[in-house]
VOPADREN-731024 format. One line per field, with one value per residue: residue in three letters; x, y, z of N, C-alpha, C in turn. Coordinates in steps of 0.1 Angstrom, whole numbers. Layout:
% VOPADREN-731024
r <- [ALA ...];
n.xx <- [X ...];
n.yy <- [Y ...];
n.zz <- [Z ...];
ca.xx <- [X ...];
ca.yy <- [Y ...];
ca.zz <- [Z ...];
c.xx <- [X ...];
c.yy <- [Y ...];
c.zz <- [Z ...];
***
This chain:
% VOPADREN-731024
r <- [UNK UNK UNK UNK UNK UNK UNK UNK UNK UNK UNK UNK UNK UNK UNK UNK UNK UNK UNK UNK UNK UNK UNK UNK UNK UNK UNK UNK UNK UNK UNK UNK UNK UNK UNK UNK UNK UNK UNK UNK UNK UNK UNK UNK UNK UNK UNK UNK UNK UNK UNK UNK UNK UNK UNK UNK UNK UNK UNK UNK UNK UNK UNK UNK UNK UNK UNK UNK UNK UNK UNK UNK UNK UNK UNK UNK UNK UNK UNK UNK UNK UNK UNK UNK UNK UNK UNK UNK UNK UNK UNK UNK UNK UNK UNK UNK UNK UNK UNK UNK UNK UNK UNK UNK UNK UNK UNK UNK UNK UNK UNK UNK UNK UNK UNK UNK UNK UNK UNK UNK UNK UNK UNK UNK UNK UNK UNK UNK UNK UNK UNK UNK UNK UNK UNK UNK UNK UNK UNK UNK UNK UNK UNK UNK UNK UNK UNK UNK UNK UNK UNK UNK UNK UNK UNK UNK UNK UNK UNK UNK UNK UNK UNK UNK UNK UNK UNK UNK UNK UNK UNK UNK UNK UNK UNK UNK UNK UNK UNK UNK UNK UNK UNK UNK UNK UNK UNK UNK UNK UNK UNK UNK UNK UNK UNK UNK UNK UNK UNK UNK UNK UNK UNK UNK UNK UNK UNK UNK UNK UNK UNK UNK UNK UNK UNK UNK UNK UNK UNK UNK UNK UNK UNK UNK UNK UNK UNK UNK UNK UNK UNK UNK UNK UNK UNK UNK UNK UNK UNK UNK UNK UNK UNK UNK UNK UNK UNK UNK UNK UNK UNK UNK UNK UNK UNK UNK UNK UNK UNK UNK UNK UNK UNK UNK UNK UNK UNK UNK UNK UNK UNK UNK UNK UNK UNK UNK UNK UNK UNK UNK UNK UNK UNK UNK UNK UNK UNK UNK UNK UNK UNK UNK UNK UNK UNK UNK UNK UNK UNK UNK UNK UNK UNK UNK UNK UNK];
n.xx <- [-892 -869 -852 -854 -832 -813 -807 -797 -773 -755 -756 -741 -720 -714 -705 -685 -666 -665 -654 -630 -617 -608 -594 -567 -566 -543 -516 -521 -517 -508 -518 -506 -506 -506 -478 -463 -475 -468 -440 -434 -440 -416 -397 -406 -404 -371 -364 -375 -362 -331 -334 -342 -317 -304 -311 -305 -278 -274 -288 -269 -243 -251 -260 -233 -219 -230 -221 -194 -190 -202 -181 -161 -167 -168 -146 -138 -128 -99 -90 -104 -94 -67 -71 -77 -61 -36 -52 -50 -23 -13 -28 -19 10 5 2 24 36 62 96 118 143 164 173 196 201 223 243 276 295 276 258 236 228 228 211 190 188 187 156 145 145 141 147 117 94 67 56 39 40 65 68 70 70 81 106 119 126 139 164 172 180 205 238 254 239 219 193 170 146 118 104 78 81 65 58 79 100 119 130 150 165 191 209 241 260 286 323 337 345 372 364 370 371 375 400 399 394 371 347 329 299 287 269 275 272 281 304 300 322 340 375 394 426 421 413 430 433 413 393 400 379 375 361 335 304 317 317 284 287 308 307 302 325 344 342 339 362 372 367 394 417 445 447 440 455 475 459 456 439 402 389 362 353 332 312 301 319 349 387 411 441 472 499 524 519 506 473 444 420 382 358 324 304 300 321 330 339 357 380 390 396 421 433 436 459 479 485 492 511 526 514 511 533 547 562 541 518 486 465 443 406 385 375 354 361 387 424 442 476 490 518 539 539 558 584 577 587 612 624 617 636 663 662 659 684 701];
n.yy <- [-437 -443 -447 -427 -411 -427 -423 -403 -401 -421 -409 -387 -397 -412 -392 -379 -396 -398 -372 -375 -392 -379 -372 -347 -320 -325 -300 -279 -285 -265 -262 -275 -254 -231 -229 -230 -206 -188 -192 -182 -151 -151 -150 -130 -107 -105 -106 -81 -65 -72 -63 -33 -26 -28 -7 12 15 17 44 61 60 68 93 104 103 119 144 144 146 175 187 180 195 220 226 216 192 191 199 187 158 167 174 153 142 150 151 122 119 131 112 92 100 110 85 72 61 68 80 61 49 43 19 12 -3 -18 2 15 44 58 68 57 81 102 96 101 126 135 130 137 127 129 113 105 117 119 87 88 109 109 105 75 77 106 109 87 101 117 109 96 118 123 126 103 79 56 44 37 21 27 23 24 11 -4 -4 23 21 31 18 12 7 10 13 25 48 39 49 52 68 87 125 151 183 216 218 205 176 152 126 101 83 56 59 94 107 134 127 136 146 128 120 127 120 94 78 69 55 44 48 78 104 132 165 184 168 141 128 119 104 79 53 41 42 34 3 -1 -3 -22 -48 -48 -54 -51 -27 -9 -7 11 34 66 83 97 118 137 150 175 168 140 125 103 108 92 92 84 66 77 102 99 102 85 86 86 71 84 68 32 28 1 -20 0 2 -27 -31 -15 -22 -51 -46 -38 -55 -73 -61 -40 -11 8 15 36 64 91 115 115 84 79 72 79 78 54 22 29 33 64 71 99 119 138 171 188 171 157 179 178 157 153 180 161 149 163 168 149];
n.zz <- [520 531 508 493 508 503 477 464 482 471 439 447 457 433 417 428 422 400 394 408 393 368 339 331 313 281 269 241 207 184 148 118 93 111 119 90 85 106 96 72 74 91 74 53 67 73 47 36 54 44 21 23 41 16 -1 10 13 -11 -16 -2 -15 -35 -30 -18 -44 -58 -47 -47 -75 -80 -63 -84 -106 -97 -83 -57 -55 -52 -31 -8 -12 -4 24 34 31 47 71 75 74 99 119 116 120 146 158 163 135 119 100 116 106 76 51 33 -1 -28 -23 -29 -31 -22 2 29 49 27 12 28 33 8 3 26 43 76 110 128 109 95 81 63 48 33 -3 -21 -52 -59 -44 -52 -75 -69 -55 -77 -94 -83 -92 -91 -92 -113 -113 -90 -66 -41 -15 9 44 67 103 104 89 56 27 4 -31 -50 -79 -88 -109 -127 -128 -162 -189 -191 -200 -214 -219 -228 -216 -190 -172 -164 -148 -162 -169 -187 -200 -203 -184 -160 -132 -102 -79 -84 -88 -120 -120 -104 -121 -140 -156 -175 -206 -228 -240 -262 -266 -278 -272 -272 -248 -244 -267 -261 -252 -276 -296 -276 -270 -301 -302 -284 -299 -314 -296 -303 -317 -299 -278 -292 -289 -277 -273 -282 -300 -310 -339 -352 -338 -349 -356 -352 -348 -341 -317 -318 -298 -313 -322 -348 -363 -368 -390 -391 -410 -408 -412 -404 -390 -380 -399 -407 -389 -385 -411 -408 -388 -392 -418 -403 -386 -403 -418 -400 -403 -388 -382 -395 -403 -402 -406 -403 -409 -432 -434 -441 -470 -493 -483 -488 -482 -471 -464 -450 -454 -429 -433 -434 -429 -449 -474 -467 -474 -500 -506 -500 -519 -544 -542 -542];
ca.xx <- [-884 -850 -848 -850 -823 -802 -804 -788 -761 -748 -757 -729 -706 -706 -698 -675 -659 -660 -646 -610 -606 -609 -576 -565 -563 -533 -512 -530 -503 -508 -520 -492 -508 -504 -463 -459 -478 -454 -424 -435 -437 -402 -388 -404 -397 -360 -361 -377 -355 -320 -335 -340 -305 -294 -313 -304 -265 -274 -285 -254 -234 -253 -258 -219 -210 -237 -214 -182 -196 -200 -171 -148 -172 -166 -128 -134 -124 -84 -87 -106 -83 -56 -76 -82 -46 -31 -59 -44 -12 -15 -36 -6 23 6 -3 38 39 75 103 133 155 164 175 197 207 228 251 284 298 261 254 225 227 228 196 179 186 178 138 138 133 144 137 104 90 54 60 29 46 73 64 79 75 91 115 126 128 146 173 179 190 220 249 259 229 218 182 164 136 118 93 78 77 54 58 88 112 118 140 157 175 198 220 251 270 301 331 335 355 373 362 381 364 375 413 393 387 357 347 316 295 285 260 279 269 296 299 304 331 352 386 402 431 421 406 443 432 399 398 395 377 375 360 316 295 325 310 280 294 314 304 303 338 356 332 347 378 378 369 406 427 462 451 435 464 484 452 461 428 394 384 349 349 321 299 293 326 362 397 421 454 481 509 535 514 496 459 438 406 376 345 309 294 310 336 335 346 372 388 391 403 431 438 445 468 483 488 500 525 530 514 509 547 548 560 527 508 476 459 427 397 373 369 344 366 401 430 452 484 490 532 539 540 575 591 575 593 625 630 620 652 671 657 665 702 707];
ca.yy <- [-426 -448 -450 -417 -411 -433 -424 -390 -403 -429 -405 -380 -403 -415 -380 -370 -409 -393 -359 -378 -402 -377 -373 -335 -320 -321 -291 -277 -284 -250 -272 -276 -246 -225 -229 -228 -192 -176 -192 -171 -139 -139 -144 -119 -92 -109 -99 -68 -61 -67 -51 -16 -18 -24 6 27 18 26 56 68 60 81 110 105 105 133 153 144 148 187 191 181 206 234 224 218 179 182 202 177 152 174 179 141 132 157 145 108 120 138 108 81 107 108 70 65 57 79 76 55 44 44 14 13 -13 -14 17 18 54 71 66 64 99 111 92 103 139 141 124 144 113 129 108 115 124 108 79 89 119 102 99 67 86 116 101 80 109 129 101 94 132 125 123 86 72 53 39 37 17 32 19 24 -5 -1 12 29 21 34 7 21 -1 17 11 35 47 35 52 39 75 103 134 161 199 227 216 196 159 149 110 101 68 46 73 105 116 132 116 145 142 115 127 120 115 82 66 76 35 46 53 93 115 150 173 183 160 129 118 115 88 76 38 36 39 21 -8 -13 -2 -29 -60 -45 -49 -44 -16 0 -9 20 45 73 92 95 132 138 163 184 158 135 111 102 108 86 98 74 74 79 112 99 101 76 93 75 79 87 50 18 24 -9 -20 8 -3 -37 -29 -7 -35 -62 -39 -33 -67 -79 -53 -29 4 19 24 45 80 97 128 108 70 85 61 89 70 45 16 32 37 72 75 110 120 152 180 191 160 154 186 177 148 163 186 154 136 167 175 134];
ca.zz <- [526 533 494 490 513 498 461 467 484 451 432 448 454 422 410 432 420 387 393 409 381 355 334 335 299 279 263 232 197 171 137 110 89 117 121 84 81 110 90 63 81 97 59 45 77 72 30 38 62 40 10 30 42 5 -5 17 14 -26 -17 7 -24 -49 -25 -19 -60 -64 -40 -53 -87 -76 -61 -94 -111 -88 -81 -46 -51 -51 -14 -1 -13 0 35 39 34 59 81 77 78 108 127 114 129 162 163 161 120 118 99 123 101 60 45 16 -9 -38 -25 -24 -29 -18 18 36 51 19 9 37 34 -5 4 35 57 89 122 135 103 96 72 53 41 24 -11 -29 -60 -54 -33 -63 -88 -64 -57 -93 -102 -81 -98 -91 -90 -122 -110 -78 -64 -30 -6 28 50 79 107 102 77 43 21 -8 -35 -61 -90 -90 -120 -125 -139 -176 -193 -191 -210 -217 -223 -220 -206 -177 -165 -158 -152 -168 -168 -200 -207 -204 -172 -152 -118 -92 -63 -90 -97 -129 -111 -96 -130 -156 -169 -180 -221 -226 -251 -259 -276 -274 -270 -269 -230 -249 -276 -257 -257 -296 -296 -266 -278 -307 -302 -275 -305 -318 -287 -303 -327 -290 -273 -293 -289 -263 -268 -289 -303 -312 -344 -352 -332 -362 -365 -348 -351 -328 -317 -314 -292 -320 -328 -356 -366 -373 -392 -390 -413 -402 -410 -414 -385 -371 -409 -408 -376 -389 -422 -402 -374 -404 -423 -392 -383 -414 -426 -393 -411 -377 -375 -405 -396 -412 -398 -405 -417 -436 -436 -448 -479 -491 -482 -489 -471 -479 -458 -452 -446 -425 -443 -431 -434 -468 -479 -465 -483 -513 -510 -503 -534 -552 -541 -552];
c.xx <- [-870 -848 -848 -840 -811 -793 -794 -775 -749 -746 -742 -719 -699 -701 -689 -665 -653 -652 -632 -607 -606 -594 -580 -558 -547 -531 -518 -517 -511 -509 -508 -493 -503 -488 -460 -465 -464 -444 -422 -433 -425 -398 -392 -403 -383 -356 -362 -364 -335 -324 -335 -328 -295 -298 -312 -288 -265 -272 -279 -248 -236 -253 -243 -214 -213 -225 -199 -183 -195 -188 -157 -155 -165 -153 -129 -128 -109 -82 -93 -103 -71 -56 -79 -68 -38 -36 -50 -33 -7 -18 -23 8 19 9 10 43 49 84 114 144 152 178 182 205 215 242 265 294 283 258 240 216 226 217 187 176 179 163 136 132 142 137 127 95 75 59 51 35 62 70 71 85 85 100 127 129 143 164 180 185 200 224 255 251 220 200 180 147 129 104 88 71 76 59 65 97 108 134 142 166 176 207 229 256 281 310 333 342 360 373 370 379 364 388 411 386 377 355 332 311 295 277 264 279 282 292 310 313 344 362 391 416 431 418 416 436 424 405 397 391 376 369 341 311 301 317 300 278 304 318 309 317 347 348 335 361 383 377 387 418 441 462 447 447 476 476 456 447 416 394 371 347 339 314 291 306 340 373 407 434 465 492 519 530 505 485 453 422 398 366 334 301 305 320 336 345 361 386 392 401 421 438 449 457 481 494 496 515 529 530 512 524 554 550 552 525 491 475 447 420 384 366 364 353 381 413 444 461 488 507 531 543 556 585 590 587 610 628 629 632 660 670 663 682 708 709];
c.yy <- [-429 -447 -436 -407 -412 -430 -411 -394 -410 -420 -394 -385 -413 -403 -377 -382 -399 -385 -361 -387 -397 -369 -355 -333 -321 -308 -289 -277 -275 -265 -264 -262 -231 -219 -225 -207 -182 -179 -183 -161 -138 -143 -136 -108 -91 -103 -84 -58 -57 -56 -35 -14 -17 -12 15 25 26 42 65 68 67 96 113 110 113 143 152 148 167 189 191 190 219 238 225 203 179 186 192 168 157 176 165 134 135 150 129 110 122 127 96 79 104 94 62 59 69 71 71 51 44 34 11 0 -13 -5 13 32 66 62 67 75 104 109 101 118 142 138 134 136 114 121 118 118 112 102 78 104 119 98 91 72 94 114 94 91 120 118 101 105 130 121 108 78 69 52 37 31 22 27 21 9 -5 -10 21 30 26 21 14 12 6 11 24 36 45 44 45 47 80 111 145 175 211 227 208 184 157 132 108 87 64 59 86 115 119 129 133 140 130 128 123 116 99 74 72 66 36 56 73 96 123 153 173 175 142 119 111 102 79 60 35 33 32 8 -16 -12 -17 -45 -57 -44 -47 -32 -3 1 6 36 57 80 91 113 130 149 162 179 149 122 114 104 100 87 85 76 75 93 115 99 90 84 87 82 84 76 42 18 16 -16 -11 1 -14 -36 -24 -19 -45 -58 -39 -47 -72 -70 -42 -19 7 26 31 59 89 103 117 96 78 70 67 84 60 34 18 36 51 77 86 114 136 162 187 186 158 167 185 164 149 170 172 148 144 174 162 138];
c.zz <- [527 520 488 499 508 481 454 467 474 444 435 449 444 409 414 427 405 387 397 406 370 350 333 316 294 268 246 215 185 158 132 99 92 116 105 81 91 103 81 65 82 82 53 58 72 56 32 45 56 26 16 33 32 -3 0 14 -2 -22 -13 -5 -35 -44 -27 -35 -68 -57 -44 -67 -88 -69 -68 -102 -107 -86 -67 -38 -44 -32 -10 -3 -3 14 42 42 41 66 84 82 95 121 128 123 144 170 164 149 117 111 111 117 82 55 30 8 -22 -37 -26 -21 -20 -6 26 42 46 14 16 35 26 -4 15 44 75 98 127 125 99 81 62 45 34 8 -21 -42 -63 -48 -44 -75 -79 -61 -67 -102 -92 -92 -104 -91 -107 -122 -94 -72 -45 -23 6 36 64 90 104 99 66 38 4 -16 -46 -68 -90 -102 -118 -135 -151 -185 -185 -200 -208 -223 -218 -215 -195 -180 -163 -159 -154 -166 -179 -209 -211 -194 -168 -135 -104 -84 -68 -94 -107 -127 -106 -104 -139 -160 -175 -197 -223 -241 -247 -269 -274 -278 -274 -258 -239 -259 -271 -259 -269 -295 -288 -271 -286 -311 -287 -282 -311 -306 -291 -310 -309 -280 -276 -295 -277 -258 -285 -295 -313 -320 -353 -352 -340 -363 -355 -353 -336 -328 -310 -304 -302 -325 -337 -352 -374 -377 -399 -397 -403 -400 -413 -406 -380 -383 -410 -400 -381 -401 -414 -394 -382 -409 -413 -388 -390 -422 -413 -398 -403 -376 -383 -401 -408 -401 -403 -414 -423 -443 -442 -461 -479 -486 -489 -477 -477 -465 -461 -446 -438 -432 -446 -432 -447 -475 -477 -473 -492 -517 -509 -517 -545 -553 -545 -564];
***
């Protein structure tokens, strides 16, 4: 009866021995299978995910170039062009993008103020409504103004570099002065007056040719030296008026040869100081001194009263 007493007791207190020496599980580790399947997953969510937003930006851009597409059909593209650039314009002006000031380079007779007016670049004015373009075309029909480069340079400058014409004649049409550039332009607000040094022609469309002839009348400085003026007849060939009265009459081709031929002559035997109503160079390479018609006859009666 003591022994079955006892055998209980061992018996539980070698369980309960067991139950507070037994180790307490550890944390459970997901097998290596496991980890590699979710990796898979988020890459393809992740693929899925940019491909849908490249096909959807596709498709904004085809709806978009379907609708533009109809609207150069229809003709309702250039307004909404026309309705987007206002809009800009409009959002630029408020946001303080204004003309303040107009830059100019190159000028010396054309003034800033004058720039500014011809583009229309009052202070204040939105600096998206300046167009370089137009700006530049409208410059360059001035007068004095040869070439013109224009820019806007953000926030609110416009910068403007020009080439001016320079006096270079004076033409002569009509009884009136005019000073012209290289080209023939005439140069507004110039007096003839203030440029006598400047070479002159006359006669329609002289301004025009103008060059050809100071040119090479300037490889001849002593025959140019006794030139007083150019005349331009019937818009095809020269005659140059000396100061002694004479005429120097120049072909149609070949006048740098002419000139030359003349200059030599000139040089070597002094036939400019010939009292002649005209030199004629009209010929292929000839020279026919022409006497005044009135003089010629008067020595004639002397010759014949000898």
């Amino acid at each position: 009866m003591r022994r079955n007493r006892t055998a209980p007791t061992r018996a539980g207190q070698s369980g309960a021995t067991r139950s507070r020496t037994r180790k307490s599980p550890s944390k459970t580790i997901p097998p290596r299978r496991v980890v590699n399947w979710a990796s898979a997953q988020l890459r393809t969510a992740r693929y899925r995910t940019v491909n849908a937003l490249r096909l959807g930006a596709l498709a904004a851009l085809l709806v978009s170039a379907i609708a533009l597409a109809g609207l150069a059909v229809t003709g309702g593209l250039s307004g909404l062009g026309d309705n987007m650039a206002r809009m800009a314009e409009t959002r630029l002006t408020e946001a303080g993008f204004v003309v303040r000031a107009v830059d100019v380079a190159g000028g010396r007779d054309v003034s800033a103020a004058e720039i500014a007016t011809v583009i229309g670049a009052e202070p204040g004015r939105g600096l998206l409504a300046i167009d370089p373009g137009e700006a530049r075309a409208a410059i360059e029909a001035m007068s004095r103004v040869e070439s013109a480069s224009v820019v806007r340079l953000w926030p609110d400058r416009i910068s403007v570099i020009i080439t001016e014409r320079a006096p270079y004649a004076l033409w002569q049409s009509g009884g009136v002065h005019h000073v012209v550039d290289r080209n023939g332009v005439v140069l507004d607000g110039e007096s003839a007056g203030d440029h006598a040094h400047l070479p002159r022609v006359v006669g329609e469309g002289a301004n025009l040719h103008a060059s050809e002839i100071v040119t090479l009348l300037a490889r001849q400085p002593e025959l140019a030296a006794l030139v007083t003026h150019a005349v331009r007849v019937g818009e095809r060939r020269w005659n140059l008026r000396l100061n002694s009265g004479s005429d120097i009459l120049l072909p149609e081709s070949n006048v740098a040869s002419a000139l030359a031929l003349i200059a030599a002559l000139h040089a070597d035997q002094r036939l400019l100081e010939l009292d002649a109503q005209a030199f004629d160079l009209r010929g292929d390479g000839e020279l026919v001194v022409r006497a005044w018609p009135e003089r010629a006859g008067a020595s004639a009666q002397r010759e014949r009263g000898a």
